[in-house]
C-alpha positions in Angstrom: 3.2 73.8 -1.8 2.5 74.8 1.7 5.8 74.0 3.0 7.1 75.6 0.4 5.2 78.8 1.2 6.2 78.5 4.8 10.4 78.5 3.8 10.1 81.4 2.5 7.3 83.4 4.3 9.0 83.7 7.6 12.7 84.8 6.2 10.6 87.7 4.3 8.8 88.8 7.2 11.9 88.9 9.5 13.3 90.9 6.7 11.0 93.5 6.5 10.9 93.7 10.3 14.6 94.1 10.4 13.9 97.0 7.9 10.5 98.3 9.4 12.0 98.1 13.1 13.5 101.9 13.7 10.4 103.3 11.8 7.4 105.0 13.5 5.4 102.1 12.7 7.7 98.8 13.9 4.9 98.0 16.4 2.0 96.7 14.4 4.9 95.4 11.2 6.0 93.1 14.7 2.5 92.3 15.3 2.1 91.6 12.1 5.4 89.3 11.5 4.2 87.7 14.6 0.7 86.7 13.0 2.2 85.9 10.2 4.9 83.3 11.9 2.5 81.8 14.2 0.1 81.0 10.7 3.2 79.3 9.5 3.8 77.1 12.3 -0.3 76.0 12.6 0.3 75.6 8.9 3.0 73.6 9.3 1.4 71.7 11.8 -1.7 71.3 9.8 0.4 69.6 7.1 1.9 67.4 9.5 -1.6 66.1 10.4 -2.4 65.8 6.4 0.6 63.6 5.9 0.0 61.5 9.2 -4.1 61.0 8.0 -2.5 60.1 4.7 -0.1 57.6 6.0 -2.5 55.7 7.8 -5.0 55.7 5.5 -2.3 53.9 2.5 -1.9 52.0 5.8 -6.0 51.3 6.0 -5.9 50.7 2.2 -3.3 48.1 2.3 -5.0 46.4 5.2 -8.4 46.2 3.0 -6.4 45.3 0.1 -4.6 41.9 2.1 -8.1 41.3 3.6 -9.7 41.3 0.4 -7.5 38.9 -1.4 -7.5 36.6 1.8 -11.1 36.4 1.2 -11.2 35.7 -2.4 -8.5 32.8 -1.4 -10.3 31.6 1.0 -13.9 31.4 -2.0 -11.7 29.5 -4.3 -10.1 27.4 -1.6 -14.1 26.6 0.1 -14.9 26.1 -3.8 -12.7 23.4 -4.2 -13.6 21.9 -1.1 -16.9 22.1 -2.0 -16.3 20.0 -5.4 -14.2 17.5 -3.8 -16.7 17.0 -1.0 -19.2 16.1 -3.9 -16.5 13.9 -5.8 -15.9 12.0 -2.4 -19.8 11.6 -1.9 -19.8 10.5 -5.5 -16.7 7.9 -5.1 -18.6 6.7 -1.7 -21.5 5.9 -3.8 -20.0 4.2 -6.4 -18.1 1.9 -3.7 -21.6 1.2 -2.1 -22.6 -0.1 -5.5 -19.6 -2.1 -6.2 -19.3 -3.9 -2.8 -22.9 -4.5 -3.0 -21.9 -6.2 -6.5 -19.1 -7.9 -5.0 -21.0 -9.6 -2.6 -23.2 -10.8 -5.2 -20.7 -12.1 -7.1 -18.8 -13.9 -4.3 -21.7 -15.9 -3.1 -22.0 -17.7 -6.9 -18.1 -17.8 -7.4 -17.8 -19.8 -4.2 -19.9 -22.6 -5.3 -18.6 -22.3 -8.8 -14.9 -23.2 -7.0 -16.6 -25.7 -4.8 -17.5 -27.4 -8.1 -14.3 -27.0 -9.8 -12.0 -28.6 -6.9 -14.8 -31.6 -6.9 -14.3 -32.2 -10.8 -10.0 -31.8 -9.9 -10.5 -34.0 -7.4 -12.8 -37.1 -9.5 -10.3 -36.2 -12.8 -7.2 -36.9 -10.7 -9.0 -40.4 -9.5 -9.7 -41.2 -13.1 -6.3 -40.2 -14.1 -3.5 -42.3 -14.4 -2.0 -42.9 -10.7 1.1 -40.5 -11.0 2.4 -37.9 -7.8 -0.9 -39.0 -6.3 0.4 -37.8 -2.6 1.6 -34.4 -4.2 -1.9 -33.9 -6.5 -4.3 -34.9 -3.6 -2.6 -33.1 -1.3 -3.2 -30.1 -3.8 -7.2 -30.9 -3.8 -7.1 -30.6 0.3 -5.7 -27.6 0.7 -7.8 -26.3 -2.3 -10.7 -27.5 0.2 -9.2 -25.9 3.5 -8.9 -22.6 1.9 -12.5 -22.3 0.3 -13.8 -23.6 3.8 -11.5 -20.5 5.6 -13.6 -17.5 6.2 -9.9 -15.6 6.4 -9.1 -16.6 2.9 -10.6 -13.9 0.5 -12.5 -15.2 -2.5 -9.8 -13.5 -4.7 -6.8 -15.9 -3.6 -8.7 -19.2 -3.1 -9.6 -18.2 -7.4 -6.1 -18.5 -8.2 -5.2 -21.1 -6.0 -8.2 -23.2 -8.2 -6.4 -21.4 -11.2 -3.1 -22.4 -10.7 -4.4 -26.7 -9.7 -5.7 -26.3 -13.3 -2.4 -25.1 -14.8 -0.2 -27.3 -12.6 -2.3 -30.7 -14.1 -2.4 -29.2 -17.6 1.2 -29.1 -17.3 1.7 -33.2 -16.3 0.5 -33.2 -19.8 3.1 -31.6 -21.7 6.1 -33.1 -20.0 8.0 -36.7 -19.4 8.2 -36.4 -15.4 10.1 -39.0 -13.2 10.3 -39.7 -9.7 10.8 -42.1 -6.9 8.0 -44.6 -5.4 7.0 -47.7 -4.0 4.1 -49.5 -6.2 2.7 -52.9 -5.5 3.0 -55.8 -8.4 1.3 -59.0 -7.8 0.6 -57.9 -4.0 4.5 -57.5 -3.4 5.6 -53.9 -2.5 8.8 -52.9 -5.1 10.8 -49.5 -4.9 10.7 -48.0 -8.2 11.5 -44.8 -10.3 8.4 -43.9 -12.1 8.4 -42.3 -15.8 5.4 -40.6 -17.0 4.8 -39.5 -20.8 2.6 -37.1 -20.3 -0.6 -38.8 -19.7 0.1 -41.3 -22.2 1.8 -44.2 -20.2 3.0 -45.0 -17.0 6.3 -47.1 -16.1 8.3 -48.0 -13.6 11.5 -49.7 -12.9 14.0 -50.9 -10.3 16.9 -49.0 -9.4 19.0 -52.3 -10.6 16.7 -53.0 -13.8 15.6 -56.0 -12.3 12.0 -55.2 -13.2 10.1 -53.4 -15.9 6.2 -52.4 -15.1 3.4 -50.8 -16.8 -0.1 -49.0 -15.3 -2.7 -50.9 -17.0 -6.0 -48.8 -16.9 -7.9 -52.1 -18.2 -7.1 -53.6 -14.6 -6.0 -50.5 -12.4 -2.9 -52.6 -11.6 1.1 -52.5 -12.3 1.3 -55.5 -14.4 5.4 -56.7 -15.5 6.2 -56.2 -19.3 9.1 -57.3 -21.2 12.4 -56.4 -20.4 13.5 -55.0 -24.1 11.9 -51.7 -22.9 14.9 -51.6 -20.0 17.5 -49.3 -22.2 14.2 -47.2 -23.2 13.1 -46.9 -20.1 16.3 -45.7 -18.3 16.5 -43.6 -21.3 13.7 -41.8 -20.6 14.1 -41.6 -16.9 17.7 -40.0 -18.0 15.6 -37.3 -20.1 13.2 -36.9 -16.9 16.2 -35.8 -14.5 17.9 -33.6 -17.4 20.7 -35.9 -17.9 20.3 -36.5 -21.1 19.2 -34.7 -24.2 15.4 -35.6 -25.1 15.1 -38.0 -27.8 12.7 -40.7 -29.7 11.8 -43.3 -27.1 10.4 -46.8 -27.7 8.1 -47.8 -25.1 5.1 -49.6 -24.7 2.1 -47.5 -24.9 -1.8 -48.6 -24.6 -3.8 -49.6 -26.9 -6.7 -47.3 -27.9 -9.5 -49.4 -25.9 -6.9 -49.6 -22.4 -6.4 -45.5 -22.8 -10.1 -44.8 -22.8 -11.5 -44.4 -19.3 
């Protein structure tokens, strides 16, 4: 409004002085015009310092407006923090609790798998004589991990675990495999057949000899040599060469089976 005041206050005045200025009284009208241009100009001026004041202080307002939401950022960001701080102390507690557990658990799980590799080891001496170099082999390294303080109680478990599953297995399968066994103190080579844990045979590469693992004795004893065809059969079946099939061969009787 002032500016607008100003525009047209000045072309008025030097109107009227234009008319005034031949009169008797164009001294004090110019005196006057003067006044009234020089409080146009410390008008205009004073406007000038309005609108600067107000431009800095949108400026100032700004400012504080930025500042302001930095802060409340910077709350929600120290909240945050704050709560997972407290979830971390939380987790480190829980950790103490469960390593503290852990360690209580290991030291009876160690003996427990000490215990379980002694009773592998005493069934595979009762068992019928089959892959003995392979199985016992299996019980000492059993032994050499659980005495390892760089093998973590975790592993040496499954190790136990899986000596378990692997004899279960003999169980459920006709296996076969070459081998020297002694008959009547005279070292033969031989390809064994087991049947599970049912019977144990053996015979010579030629079919020379037929033998059988008599628990009674703990000794390869000869048997007769109608269980050749069987027995090669079955060593067939063994090495996948043939398709499995009804075999006829000499199993124990009840009282030889029993330990």
């Amino acid at each position: 409004m002032r500016r607008l005041i100003s525009r047209f206050l000045v072309p008025c005045l030097a109107v009227c002085g234009l008319l005034l200025a031949d009169g008797p009284h164009a001294e004090p009208v110019a005196d006057i015009l003067a006044t009234g241009a020089q409080s146009a100009a410390a008008g205009q001026a004073s406007q000038a310092e309005v609108d600067r004041l107000a431009t800095e202080t949108r400026k100032l307002l700004d400012e504080y407006t930025g500042i302001t939401r930095q802060i409340e950022g910077l709350g929600i960001h120290n909240a945050r923090l704050d709560r997972q701080y407290a979830d971390q102390q939380r987790r480190i507690a829980d950790l103490g609790t469960a390593t503290t557990g852990a360690l209580a658990l290991q030291r009876e799980i160690a003996p427990l798998l000490v215990r379980m590799v002694d009773s592998l080891e005493q069934f595979i001496v009762l068992d019928l004589p089959f892959r003995l170099p392979e199985r016992k082999a299996r019980v000492e390294a059993l032994r050499s991990a659980l005495e390892s303080a760089g093998t973590p109680i975790d592993i040496a478990f499954r190790e136990v675990l899986a000596a378990y599953r692997t004899e279960l297995e003999y169980a459920r399968h006709l296996g076969s495999y070459p081998d020297t066994i002694t008959v009547a103190d005279e070292q033969r080579g031989v390809q064994v057949l087991h049947v599970g844990r049912s019977v144990l045979l053996a015979r010579t590469p030629d079919g020379s000899g037929n033998f059988r693992w008599d628990p009674a004795v703990h000794a390869w004893t000869p048997i007769d040599d109608s269980y050749d065809a069987a027995i090669a059969h079955g060593i067939a079946i063994a090495a996948g060469e043939q398709q499995p099939t009804l075999l006829r061969l000499p199993l124990p009787a009840a009282a030889e089976a029993a330990p």
